[in-house]
FIDO-673119 format. One record per residue (C-alpha): x, y, z; residue in one letter. Coordinates in steps of 0.2 Angstrom, whole numbers, padded with zeros to 4 digits, always signed. Layout:
REM residues N
XYZA/...
REM end
This chain:
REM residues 478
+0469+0553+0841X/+0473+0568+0830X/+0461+0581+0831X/+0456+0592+0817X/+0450+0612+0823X/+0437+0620+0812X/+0436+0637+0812X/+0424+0645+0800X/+0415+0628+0790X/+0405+0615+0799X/+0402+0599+0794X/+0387+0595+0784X/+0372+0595+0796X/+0366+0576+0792X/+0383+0573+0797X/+0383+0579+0813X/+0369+0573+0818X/+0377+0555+0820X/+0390+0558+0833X/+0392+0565+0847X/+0399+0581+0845X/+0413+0591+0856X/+0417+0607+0858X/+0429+0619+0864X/+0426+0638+0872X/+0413+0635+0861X/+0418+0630+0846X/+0414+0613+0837X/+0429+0599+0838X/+0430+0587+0825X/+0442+0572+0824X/+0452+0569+0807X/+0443+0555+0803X/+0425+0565+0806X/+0435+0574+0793X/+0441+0562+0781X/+0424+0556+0781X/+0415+0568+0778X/+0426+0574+0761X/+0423+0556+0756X/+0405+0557+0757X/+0404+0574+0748X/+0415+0566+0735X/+0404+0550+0733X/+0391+0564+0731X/+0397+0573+0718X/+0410+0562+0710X/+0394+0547+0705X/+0403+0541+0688X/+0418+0538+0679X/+0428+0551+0669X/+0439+0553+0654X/+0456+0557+0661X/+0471+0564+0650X/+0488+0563+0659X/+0506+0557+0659X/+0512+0541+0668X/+0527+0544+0675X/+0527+0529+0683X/+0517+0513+0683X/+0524+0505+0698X/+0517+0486+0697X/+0517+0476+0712X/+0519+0460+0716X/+0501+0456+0720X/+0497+0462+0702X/+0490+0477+0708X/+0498+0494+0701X/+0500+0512+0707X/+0501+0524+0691X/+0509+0542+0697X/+0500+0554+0685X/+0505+0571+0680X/+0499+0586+0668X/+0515+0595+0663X/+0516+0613+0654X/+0534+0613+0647X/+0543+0608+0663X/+0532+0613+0674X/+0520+0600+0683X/+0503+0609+0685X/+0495+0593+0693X/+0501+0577+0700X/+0489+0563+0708X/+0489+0545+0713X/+0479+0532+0703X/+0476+0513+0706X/+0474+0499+0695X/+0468+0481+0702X/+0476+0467+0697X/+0460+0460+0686X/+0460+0477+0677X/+0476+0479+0674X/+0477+0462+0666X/+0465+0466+0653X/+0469+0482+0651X/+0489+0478+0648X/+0481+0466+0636X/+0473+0476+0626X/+0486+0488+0624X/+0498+0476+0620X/+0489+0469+0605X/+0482+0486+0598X/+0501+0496+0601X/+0511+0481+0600X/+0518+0484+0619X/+0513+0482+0636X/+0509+0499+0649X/+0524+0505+0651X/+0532+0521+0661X/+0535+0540+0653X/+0519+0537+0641X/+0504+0551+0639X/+0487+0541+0640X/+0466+0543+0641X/+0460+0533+0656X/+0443+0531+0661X/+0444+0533+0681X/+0432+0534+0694X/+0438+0550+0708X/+0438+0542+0726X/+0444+0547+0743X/+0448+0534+0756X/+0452+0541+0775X/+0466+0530+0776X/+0475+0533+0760X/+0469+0552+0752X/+0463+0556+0734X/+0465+0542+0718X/+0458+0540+0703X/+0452+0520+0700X/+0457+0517+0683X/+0444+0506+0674X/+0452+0506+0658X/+0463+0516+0646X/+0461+0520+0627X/+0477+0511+0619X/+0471+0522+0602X/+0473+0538+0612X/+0490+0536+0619X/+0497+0531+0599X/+0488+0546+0594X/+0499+0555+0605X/+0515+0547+0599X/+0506+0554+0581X/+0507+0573+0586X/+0523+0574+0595X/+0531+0568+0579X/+0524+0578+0567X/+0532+0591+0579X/+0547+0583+0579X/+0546+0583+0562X/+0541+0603+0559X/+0555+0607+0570X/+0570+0597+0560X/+0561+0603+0544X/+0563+0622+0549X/+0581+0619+0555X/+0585+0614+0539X/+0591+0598+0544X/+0579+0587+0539X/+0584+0577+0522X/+0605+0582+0529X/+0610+0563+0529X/+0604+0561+0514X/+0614+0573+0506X/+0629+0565+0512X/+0639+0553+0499X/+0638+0535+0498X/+0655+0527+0495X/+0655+0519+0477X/+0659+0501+0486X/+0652+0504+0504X/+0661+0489+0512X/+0669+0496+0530X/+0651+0496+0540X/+0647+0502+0559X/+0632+0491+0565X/+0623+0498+0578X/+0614+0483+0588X/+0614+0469+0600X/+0625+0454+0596X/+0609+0442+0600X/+0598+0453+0590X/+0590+0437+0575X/+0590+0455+0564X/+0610+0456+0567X/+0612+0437+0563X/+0600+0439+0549X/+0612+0455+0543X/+0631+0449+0546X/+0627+0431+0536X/+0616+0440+0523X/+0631+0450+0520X/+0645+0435+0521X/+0635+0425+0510X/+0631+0434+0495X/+0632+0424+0479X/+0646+0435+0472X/+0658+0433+0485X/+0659+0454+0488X/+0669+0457+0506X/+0662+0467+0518X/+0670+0474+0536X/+0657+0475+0551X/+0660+0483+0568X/+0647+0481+0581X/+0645+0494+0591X/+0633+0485+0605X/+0617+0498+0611X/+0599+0493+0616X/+0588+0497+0603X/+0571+0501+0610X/+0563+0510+0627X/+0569+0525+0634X/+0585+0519+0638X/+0589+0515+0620X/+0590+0534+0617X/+0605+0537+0627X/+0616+0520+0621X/+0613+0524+0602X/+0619+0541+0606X/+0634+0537+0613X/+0637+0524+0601X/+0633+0537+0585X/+0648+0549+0595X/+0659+0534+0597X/+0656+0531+0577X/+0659+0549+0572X/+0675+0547+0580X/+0682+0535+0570X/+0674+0540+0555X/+0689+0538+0542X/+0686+0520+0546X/+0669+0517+0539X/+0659+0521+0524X/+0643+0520+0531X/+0633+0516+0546X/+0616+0503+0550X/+0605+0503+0563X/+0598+0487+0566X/+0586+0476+0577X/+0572+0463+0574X/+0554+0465+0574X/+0543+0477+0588X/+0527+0487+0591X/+0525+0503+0585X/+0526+0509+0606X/+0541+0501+0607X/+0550+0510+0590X/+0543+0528+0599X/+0563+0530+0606X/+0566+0532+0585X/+0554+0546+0588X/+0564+0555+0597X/+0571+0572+0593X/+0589+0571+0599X/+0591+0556+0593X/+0582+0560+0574X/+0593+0576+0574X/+0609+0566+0578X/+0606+0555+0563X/+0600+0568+0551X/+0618+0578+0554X/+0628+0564+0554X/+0643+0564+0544X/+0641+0545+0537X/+0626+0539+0528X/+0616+0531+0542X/+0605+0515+0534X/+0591+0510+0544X/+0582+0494+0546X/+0574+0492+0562X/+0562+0479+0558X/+0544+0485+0556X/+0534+0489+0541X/+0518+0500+0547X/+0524+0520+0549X/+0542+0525+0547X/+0548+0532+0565X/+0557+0550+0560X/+0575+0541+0562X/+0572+0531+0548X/+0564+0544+0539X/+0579+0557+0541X/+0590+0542+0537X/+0601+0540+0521X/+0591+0524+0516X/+0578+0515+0526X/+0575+0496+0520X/+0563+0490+0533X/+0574+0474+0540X/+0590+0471+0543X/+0591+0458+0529X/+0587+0471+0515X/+0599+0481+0522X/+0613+0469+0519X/+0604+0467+0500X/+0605+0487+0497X/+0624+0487+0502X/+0628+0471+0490X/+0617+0480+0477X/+0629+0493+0477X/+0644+0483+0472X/+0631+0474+0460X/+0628+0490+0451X/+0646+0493+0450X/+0650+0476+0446X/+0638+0479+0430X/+0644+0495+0426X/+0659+0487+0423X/+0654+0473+0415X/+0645+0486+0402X/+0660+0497+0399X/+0669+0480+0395X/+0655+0474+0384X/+0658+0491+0375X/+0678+0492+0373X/+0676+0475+0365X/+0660+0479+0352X/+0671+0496+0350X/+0687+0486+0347X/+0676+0475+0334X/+0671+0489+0324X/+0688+0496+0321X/+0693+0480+0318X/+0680+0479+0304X/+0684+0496+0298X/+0701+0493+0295X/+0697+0477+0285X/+0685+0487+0276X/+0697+0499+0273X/+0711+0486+0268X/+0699+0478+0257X/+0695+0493+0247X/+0717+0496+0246X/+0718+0479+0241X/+0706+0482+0228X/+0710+0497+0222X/+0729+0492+0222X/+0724+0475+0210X/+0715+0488+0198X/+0728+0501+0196X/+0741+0488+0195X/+0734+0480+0181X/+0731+0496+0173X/+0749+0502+0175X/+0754+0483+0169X/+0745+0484+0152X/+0748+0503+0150X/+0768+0500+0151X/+0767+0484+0140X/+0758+0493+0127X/+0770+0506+0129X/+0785+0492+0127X/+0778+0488+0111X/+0775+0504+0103X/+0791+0508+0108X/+0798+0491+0101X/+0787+0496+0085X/+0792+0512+0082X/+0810+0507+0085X/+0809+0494+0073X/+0803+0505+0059X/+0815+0520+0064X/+0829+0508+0062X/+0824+0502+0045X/+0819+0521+0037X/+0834+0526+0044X/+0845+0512+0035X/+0835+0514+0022X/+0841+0533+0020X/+0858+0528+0022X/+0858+0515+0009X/+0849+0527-0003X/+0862+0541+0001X/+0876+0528-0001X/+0868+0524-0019X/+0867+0541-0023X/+0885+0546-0017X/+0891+0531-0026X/+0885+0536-0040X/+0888+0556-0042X/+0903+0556-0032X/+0910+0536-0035X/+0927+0543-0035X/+0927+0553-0023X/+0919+0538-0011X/+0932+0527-0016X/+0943+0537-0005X/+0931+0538+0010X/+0921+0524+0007X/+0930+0514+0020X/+0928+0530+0034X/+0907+0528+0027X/+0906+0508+0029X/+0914+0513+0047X/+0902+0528+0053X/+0887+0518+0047X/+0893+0502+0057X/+0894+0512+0071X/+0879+0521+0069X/+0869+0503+0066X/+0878+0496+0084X/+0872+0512+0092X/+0854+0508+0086X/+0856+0492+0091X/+0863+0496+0108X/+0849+0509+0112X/+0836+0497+0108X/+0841+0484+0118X/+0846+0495+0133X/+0826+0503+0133X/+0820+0484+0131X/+0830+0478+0147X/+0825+0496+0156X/+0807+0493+0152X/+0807+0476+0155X/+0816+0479+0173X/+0800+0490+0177X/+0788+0479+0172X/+0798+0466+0183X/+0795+0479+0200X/+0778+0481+0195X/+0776+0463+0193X/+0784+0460+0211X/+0773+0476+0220X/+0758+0466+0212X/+0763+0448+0220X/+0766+0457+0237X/+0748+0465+0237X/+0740+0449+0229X/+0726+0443+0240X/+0736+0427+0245X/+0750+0437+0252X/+0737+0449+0261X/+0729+0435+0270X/+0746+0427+0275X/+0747+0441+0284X/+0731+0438+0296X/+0719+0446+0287X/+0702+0436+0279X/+0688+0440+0267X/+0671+0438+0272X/+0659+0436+0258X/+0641+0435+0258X/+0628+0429+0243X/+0646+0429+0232X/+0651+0446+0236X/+0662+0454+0249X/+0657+0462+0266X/+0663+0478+0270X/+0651+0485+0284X/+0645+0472+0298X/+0628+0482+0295X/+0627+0473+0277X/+0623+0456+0290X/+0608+0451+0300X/+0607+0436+0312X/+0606+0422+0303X/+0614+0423+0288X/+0626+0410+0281X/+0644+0420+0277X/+0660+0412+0268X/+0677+0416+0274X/+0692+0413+0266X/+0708+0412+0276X/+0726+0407+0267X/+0725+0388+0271X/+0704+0385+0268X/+0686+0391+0268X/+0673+0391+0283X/+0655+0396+0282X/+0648+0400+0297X/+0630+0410+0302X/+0629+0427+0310X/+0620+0425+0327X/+0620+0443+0332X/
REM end
């Protein structure tokens, strides 16, 4: 038997009363279980009712029998201030589990901080625990709480917070890195979403396989986001993906080194990691978070939707464009055509009034003028008669000729004018509206009259057109 030596504090004196008690040169001898004893009773004394206990749990250590033995520790920085036993029987710990599952959404678990309510006992055999009786599933997610906000206020005061999504999202993200587990339902859920959309777009997936919850999970998306950024040319973006889980089980996405490794990534990062109560801080420093892994695959096909409409618009806009010059250059080839019809029938009377004046004054020219010549002849006839025997003959001649020059002028200015009216007739036919719409064009007319601005329509009305060959009437629907 191990004995224990006392040299200064005796045991209590109720206590010694009970045994027999030895000594040596004098001194009191007790045995380690007098001892052990005697600190349980003064514990049992003092200790009479259970207390609220805050501490880490390193370790839960479940056993086989369904008991478990919780290693508990009170750190400052890393430092351990305090470090004790506890013990949790198997009919507590089954409730207790239970309730924490269904209040966080995950079974007690290692490396969480929690409130227990414990009793403080001492057994001779096995030392100083605390008996858990229960533990406060509240406490421990208010925990979780705080340490993220300061994961938050230390990210925000690096300047790194909103980094990722800052970074530039690839007009037509199709080449994605998909961080998650090939069994994952929210990775099947993603890759057919994607495959299957409606308007055939093609995406590239590379999965790049990680666990995605638990301590552990940390590590693998860490090594997986340094894989990644090594092959960045080859990818316009990157998804982080799993199904469904408590919010315990999301706290790795809490995690500084992790949030910090997203928010500097060089790629987008999309998150969808299956929960819709509080955004972990990875899915809040993320370029886009969409919840599950489905809406994901819908915001990545809504990019290529976006541009598909943006260019379906621009189209929509070269064609109404292309209409309106269209109409412009009608309208301008209408107002030609008009205005060449009015100044070629201008020009056309203008000329043939000019023809016969010209004809006109001709006529009576010709006539004064033989008239002047007959009355001269008379006159030198009869002053000079012999003299005009001699030179009558050269007279006769001179006016012969002068009578064929008349005659010649006159009918070379008729053929010259009437070779001009000729060209003007032909410059008319060309710009007659039958030759303008051989040529393609058509007159729209609405009410009787010609339309010269699309404006002057409204949905709905009835319109004529007349082509070279035909007429059509047809209603304006927009």
């Amino acid at each position: 038997m191990v004995k224990f030596y006392a040299k200064i504090v005796p045991l209590p004196p109720h206590f010694r009363q009970k045994m027999e008690q030895e000594t040596f040169n004098g001194k009191s001898v007790y045995t380690l279980t007098q001892v052990a004893q005697s600190i349980q009773s003064m514990i049992e004394r003092t200790y009479k009712y259970p207390y609220y206990i805050k501490a880490e749990m390193v370790k839960l250590n479940p056993y086989r029998t369904g008991h478990c033995y919780p290693e508990l520790v009170e750190k400052e920085g890393q430092r351990v201030k305090a470090q004790m036993r506890a013990v949790i029987w198997a009919d507590q710990y089954a409730r207790i589990n239970q309730r924490f599952l269904q209040i966080t959404g995950e079974p007690l678990k290692d490396g969480i901080t929690i409130l227990c309510l414990a009793t403080i006992q001492f057994s001779p055999q096995y030392g100083l625990a605390l008996h858990i009786q229960d533990i406060e599933p509240t406490f421990t997610l208010g925990e979780m709480a705080k340490i993220r906000q300061e994961t938050i206020a230390r990210l925000k005061k690096e300047g790194i917070f909103d980094a990722n999504k800052r970074t530039r999202m690839p007009l037509l993200p199709k080449r994605v890195a998909v961080i998650s587990i090939e069994t994952s339902k929210g990775y099947s859920d993603f890759t057919i979403t994607l495959g299957g959309n409606a308007a055939g777009y093609q995406f590239q997936t590379t999965l790049f396989p990680s666990l995605l919850q638990g301590e552990k999970a940390i590590g693998t998306m860490l090594e997986q986001l340094n894989q990644i950024e090594k092959r960045k040319d080859e990818f316009d973006c990157v998804a982080i993906i799993r199904g469904g889980g408590g919010d315990v089980g999301l706290g790795c996405y809490d995690n500084y080194e992790l949030a910090r490794r997203v928010a500097t990534f060089p790629l987008p990062v999309l998150s969808g990691i299956g929960h819709s109560t509080n955004e972990t801080i990875t899915e809040t420093v993320s370029y886009a978070n969409k919840i599950t892994p489905t809406e994901v695959a819908y915001f990545l096909i809504g990019k290529f939707t976006d541009f598909d409409n943006k260019v379906t618009d621009y189209q929509n806009y070269i064609f109404t464009q292309t209409l309106a010059i269209l109409q412009e250059a009608k309208e301008r080839t209408a107002q030609h055509e008009s205005r060449l019809q009015l100044t070629g029938s201008r020009l056309l009377t203008r000329e043939t009034n000019r023809l016969r004046s010209l004809q006109t004054s001709l006529q009576l020219s010709g006539r004064k003028l033989l008239d002047s010549h007959k009355q001269l002849l008379s006159d030198a006839t009869v002053t000079v008669r012999d003299f005009a025997r001699d030179t009558v003959g050269d007279s006769q001649n001179q006016l012969k000729l002068l009578q064929s020059k008349i005659q010649l002028f006159a009918k070379q200015k008729i053929e010259s004018d009437k070779t001009a009216i000729e060209h003007l007739s032909d410059k008319l036919t060309l710009l007659s509206p039958a030759n303008i719409l051989r040529r393609g064009f058509s007159i729209t007319r609405h009410n009787g009259k010609a339309v010269t601005r699309a404006t002057d329509l409204h949905a709905g009305d009835t319109v004529e057109t007349t082509f070279l060959e035909g007429t059509k009437t047809m209603t304006v629907e927009n």
